[in-house]
N, C-alpha and C positions, 0 to 999 in steps of 0.2 A: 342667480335666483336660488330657490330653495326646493327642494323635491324629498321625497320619501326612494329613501335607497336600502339596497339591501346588502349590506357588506356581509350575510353570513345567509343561508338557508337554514330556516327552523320554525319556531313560532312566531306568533305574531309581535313579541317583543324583541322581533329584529328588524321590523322595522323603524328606520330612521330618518327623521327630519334634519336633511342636513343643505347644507351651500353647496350647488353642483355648477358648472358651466352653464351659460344661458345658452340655447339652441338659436337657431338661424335656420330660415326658412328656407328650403332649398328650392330646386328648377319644379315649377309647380305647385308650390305651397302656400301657405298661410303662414302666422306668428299669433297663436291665442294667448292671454293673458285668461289666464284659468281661473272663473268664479268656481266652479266644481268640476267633482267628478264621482265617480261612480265605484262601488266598490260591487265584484261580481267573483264568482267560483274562482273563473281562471285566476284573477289573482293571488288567491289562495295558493292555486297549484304551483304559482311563479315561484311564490314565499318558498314554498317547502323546496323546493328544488325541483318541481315532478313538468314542467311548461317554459319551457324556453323560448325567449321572446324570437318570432320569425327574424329571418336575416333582415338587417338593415334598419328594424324598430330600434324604439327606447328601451334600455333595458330596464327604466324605470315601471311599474305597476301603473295598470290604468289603462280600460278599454275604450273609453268615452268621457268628456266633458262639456263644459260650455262656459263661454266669457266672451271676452272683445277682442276684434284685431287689430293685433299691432306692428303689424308687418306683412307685406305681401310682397312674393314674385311678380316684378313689372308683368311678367307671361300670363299672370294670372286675370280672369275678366269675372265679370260681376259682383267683387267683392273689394272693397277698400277697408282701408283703416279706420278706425271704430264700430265697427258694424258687431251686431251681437250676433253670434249663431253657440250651436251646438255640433261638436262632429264625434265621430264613428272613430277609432286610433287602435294603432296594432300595439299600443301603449305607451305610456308617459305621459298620463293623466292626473299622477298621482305629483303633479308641480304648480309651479306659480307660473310657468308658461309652456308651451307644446306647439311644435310646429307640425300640421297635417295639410296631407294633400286636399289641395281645393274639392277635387271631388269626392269629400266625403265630409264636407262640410253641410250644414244644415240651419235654414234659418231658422230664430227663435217661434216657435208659433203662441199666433194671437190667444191669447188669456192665459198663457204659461210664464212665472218668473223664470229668471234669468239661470236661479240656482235649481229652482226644480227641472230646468228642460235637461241638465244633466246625466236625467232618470229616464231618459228617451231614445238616444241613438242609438245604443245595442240592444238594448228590448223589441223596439221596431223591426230594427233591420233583419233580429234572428226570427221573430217571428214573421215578418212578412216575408223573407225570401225561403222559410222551410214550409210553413204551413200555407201558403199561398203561391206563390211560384213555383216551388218545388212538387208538394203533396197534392195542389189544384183544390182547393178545398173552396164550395159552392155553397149556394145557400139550401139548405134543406141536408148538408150533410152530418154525420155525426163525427164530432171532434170529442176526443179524453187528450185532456192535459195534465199530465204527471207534473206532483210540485207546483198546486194551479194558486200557492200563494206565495211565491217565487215572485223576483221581476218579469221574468220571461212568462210565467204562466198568467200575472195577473193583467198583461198585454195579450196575450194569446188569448184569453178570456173575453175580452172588450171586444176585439178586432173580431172573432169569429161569429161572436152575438151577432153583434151590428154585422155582420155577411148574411146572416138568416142561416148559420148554423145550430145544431143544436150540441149546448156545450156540458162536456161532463169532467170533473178533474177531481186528482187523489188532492188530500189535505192531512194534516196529522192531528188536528187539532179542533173543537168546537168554534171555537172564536174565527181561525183562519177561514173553515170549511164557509162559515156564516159569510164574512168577506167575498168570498169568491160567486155565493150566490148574492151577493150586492152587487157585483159587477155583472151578472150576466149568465152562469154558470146555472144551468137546469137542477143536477144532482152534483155535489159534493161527498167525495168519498171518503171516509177514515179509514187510509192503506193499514192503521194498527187491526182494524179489528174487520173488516170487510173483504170479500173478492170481487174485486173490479171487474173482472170478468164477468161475474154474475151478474154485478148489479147494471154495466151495460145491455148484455144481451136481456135482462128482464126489464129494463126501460125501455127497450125499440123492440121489445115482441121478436128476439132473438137474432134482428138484423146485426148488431157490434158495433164496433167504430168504423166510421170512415177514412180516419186520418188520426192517428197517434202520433203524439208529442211527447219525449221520451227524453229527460237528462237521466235517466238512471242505467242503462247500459244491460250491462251481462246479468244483473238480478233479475229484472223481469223481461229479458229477452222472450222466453217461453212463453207466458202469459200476454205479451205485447200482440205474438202473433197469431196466438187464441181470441183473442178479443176481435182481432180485425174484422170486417165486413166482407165480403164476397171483393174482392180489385179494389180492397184497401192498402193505404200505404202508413207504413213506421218511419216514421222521421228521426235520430236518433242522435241529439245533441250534447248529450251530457256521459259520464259513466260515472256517475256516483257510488253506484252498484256493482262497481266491479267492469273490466276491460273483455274477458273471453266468456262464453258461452258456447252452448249446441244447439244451431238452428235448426227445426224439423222442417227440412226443404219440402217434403210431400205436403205439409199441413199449409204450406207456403204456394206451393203448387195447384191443391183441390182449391186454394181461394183465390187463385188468379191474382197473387199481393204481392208487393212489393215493400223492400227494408233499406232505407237510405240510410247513410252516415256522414252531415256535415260537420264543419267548424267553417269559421265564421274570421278568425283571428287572423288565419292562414293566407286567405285568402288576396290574390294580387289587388293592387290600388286598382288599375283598369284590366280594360279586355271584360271577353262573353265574363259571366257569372262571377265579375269583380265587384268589388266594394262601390265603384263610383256607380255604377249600373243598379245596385241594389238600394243604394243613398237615393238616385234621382225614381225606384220606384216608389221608396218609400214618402216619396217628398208631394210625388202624386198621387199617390193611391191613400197614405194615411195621416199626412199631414194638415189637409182640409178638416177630416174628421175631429180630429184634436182642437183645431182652430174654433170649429162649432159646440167644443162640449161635447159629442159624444164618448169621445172617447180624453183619458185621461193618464199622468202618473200620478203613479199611487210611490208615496213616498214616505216611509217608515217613522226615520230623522234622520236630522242632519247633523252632523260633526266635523270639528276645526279638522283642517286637513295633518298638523300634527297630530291629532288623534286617533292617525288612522289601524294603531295597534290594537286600538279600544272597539273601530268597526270593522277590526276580522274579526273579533272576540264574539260579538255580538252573529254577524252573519256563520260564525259556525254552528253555534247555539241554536240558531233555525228559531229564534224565538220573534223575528220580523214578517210584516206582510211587507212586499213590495220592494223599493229599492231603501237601501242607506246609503247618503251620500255624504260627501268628505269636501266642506268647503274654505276655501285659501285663506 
């Protein structure tokens, strides 16, 4: 088969479409024949050299895809060969085929193509198992999502609306900011020229957020935990902003708040708070909703999967709402 490999760490014109071994499905797996995939941060970080694929992955790029299967572990139940899903991958997305564990496979849902469902399994699964299983986030509470025209914030957006939250998110841009109150987002911030701070506590009459969604890291540590509400929590996925910071524990303490730090990548196939676990919550908890329209991917464009030097190019630029996807 063919994949995007990276024989050197640097820019994006290191990556390369070249003829690698075709994989085999091992004890518990699948064999997809990859319509897409998904191009997201991490892989970025792979490129440069700064993200090393977990023991036992692809070292290929690629958190997420979707095609047909062409191979199954006899061990494996509910799923045969040709079936379309999309699944979740600690990576090797970025090929003409990828073997993943059954559980974290995902079927296609009704009114999604084949190439767009692509733009769904790690969007979902990071926002359902941080701001939802993690942070508890209910109807009537207040949500800011940082980067809210990201893949993950424009899923983060949808999913917390339809909860009966009230949704606030930074944006950098008129156009983007507009998008995000299309999907569901109350106030739309311009982090160039605005204090998020401000402008939550002066939209809820000084209560803050409920639950912050945060890939920016050590830049806005300080302000993350100014903004919170009284037993609010920080979810914190990304550090785009930088890796260290100085938490004010007391400020952390008079609010009865809390500051988590997932990833998503790392995480084991099974077991408590695994991938197969956060797959099968997302399959019932957000997968109906998608199937009925409300909720949706929001997908940029798409590009041949040789061109995937052309869609780091673009996703660094920040100049996309939603996902850009890379198809075979």
């Amino acid at each position: 088969m063919r994949a995007i490999t990276l024989p050197s760490f640097g820019g994006p014109e290191v990556l390369t479409w070249t003829e690698v071994p075709d994989p085999a499905p091992g004890a518990g797996e699948v064999l997809i024949e990859v319509a897409a995939s998904a191009v997201n941060r991490a892989d970025v970080l792979q490129r440069q050299g700064n993200y090393t694929p977990p023991p036992g992955a692809s070292p290929y790029p690629g958190l997420e895809c979707s095609g047909r299967i062409v191979g199954v572990d006899p061990a494996v139940g509910g799923w045969k060969v040709g079936d379309e899903a999309c699944a979740l991958l600690a990576g090797g997305g970025y090929a003409e085929r990828v073997a993943v564990p059954a559980g974290q496979l995902l079927p296609i849902p009704d009114g999604v193509d084949l190439v767009s469902a692509a733009a769904l399994p790690e969007v979902t699964c990071t926002v359902w198992s941080n701001v939802f299983m993690l942070a508890g986030l209910t109807a009537g509470d207040v949500l800011l999502v940082h980067g809210g025209s990201s893949g993950i914030g424009t899923m983060a957006i949808q999913l917390a609306a339809r909860a009966g939250a009230r949704v606030f998110c930074t944006a950098g841009t008129p156009v983007k900011r507009e998008r995000c109150l299309e999907l569901g987002a109350e106030v739309a911030i311009d982090y160039h020229t605005e204090d998020f701070v401000e402008r939550v506590r002066e939209a809820t009459d000084g209560h803050g957020a409920d639950v912050v969604l945060d890939n920016m890291g050590a830049a806005y540590l300080e302000r993350n935990v100014d903004v919170l509400a009284l037993g609010g929590r920080l979810v914190v996925i990304g550090m785009q902003g930088g890796a260290k910071a100085e938490l004010n524990l007391g400020m952390l303490l008079r609010k009865r708040a809390s500051v988590s730090a997932t990833a998503l990548r790392s995480r084991p196939a099974d077991g408590p708070g695994g991938k197969a676990e956060i797959v099968a919550a997302v399959r019932s908890e957000v997968w109906p909703a998608i199937a009925a329209g409300a909720v949706r991917p929001v997908v940029d464009q798409v590009l041949p999967m040789a061109q995937a030097a052309e869609a780091h190019r673009l996703l660094e630029a920040s100049g996309h709402v939603g996902k850009i996807l890379l198809a075979t």
